[in-house]
C-alpha positions as CSV (number, residue, x, y, z in Angstrom):
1,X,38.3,-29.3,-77.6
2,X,36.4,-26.4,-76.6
3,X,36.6,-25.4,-81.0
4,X,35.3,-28.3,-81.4
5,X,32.5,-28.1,-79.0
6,X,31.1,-24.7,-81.0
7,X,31.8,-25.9,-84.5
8,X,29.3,-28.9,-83.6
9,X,27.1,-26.4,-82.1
10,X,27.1,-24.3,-84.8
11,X,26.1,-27.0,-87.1
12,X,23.3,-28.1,-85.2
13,X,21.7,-25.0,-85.3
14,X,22.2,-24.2,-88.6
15,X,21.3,-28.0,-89.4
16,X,17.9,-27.7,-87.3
17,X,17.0,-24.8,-88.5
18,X,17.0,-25.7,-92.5
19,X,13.2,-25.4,-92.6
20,X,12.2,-29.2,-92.8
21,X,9.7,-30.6,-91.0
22,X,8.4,-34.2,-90.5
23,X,5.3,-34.7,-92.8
24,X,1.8,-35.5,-91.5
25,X,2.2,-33.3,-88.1
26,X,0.8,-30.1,-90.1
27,X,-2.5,-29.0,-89.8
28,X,-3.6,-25.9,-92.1
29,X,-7.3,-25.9,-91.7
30,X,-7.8,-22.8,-89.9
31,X,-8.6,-23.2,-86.1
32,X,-11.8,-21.9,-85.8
33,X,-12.9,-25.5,-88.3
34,X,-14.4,-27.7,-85.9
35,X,-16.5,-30.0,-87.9
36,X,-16.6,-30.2,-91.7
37,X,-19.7,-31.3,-93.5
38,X,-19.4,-33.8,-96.5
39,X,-22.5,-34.2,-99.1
40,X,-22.4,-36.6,-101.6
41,X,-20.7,-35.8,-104.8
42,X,-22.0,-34.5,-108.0
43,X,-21.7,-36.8,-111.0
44,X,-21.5,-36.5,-114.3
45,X,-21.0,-40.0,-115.0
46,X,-23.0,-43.2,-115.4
47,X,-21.5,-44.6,-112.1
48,X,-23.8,-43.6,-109.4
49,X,-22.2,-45.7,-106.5
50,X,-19.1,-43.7,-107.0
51,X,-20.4,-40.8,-105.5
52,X,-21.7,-42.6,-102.3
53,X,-19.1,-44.2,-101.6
54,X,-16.2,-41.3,-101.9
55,X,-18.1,-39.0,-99.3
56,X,-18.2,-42.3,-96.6
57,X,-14.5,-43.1,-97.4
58,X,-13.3,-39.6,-96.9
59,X,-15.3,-39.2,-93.9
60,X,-13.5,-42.4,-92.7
61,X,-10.2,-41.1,-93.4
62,X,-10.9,-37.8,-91.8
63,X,-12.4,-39.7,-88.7
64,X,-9.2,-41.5,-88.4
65,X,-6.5,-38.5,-88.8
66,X,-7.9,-35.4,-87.5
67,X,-10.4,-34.8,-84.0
68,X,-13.0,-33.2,-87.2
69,X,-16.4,-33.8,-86.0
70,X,-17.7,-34.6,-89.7
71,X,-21.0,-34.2,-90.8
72,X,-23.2,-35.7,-93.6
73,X,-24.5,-32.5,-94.8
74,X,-23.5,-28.8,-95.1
75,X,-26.1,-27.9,-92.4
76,X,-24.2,-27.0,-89.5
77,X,-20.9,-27.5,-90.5
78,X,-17.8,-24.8,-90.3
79,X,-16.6,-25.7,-93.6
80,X,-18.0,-28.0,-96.3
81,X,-16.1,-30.2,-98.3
82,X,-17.8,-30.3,-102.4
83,X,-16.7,-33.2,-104.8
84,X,-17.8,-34.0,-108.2
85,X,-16.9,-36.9,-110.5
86,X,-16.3,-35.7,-113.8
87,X,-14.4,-38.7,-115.4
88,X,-14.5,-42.6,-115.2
89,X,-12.8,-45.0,-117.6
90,X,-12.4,-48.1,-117.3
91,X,-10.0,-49.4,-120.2
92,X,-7.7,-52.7,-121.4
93,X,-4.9,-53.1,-120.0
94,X,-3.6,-56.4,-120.5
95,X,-4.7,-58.9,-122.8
96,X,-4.8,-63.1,-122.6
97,X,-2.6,-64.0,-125.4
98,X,-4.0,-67.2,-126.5
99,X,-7.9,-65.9,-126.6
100,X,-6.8,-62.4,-127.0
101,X,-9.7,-61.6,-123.9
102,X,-8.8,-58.2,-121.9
103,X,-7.2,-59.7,-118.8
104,X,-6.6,-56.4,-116.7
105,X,-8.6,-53.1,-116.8
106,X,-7.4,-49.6,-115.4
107,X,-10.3,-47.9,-114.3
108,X,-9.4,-44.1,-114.1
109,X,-11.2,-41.5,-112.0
110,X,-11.3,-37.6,-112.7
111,X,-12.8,-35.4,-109.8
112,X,-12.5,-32.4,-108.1
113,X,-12.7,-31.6,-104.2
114,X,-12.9,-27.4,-102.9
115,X,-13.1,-26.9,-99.0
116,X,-14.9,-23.7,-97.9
117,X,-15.5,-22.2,-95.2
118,X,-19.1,-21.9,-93.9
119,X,-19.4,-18.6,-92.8
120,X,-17.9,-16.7,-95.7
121,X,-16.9,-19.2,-98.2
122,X,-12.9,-18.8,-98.3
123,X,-11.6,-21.3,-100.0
124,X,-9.3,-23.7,-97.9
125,X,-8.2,-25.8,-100.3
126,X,-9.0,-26.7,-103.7
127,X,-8.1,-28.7,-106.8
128,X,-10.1,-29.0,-110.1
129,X,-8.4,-32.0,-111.7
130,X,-7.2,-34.9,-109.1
131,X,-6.8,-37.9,-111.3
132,X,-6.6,-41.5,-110.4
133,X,-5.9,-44.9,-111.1
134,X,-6.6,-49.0,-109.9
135,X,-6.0,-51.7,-112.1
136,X,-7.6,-55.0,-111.4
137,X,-7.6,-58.5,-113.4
138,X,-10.2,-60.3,-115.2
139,X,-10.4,-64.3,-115.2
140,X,-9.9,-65.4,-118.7
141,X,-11.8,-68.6,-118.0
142,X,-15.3,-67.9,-117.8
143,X,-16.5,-70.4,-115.6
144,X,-14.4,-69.2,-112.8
145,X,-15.2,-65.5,-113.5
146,X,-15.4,-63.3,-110.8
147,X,-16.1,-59.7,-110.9
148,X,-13.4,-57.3,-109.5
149,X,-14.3,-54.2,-110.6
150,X,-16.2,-53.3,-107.2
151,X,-12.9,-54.1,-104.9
152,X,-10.9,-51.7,-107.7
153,X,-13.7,-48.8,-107.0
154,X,-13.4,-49.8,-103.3
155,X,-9.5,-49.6,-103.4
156,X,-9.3,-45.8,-105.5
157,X,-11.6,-44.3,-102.8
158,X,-9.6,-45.5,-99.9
159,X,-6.9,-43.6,-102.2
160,X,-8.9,-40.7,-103.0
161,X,-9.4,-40.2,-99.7
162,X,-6.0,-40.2,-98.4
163,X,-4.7,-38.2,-100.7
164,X,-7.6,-35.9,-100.1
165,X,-7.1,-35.5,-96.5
166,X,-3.4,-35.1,-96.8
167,X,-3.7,-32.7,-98.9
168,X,-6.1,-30.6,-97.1
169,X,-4.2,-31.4,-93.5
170,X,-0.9,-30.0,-95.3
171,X,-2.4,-27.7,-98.1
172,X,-1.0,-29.1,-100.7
């Protein structure tokens, strides 16, 4: 009895320590980052909103996850967080076979995101080529024709800015 006692033991620290950890409860910004600024986006694009609306939904995201005062600009912020939109598609995905009419578009989204520190511009994080994707339909009756393209752009910043986040939170 007592054997068995140690062997189960045993495995449980062996099993505890196997270097796992729940995801989402890491933190890697250094400690001294108190509040992050976040200026609108460069954009080498044609769609301007883009640009507005990534910095607001990233600041969201941060405002929900993390006790980040976030700031608009870079003035008087610990670290500044720098996007820029470098790619948007918006393509055919799926086509109405009687009137042959695109019936789905993917719109795709290139950018890249660097945090830096304020005071001597150390990179926190950084990556040059995020890439996503939203699909959304298009009525193949034009009288009941309703654009959906602006609730697709809506939808990949909520992404973008999740993933963003994350990634930054657990320096991915």
């Amino acid at each position: 009895m007592k054997r068995r006692g140690f062997i189960l033991t045993g495995a449980a620290a062996v099993g505890g320590s196997c270097g796992y950890k729940v995801a989402g409860k890491a933190n890697l910004v250094p400690k001294e980052i108190l509040s992050i600024g976040i200026p609108p986006f460069a954009n080498a694009t044609t769609h301007y909103k883009l640009t507005e609306k990534l910095p607001m939904a990233i600041t969201r995201e941060f405002i929900a996850r993390t006790k980040y005062q976030i700031l608009p600009d870079a003035n008087g912020a610990d670290a500044v967080l720098r996007g820029s939109v470098s790619t948007v598609l918006a393509y055919p995905t799926v086509f109405d076979p009687t009137t042959g009419r695109a019936a789905g578009v993917q719109v795709q989204t290139i950018l890249a995101v660097t945090l830096t520190q304020a005071r001597n511009a150390a990179v926190i994080y950084t990556n040059p080529a995020l890439d996503f994707r939203q699909r959304y339909e298009i009525s193949t009756d034009p009288l009941a024709y309703f654009d959906e393209s602006a609730s697709a752009f809506d939808r990949l910043c909520r992404d973008v800015a999740a993933s963003v986040v994350t990634a930054i939170l657990e320096n991915f």
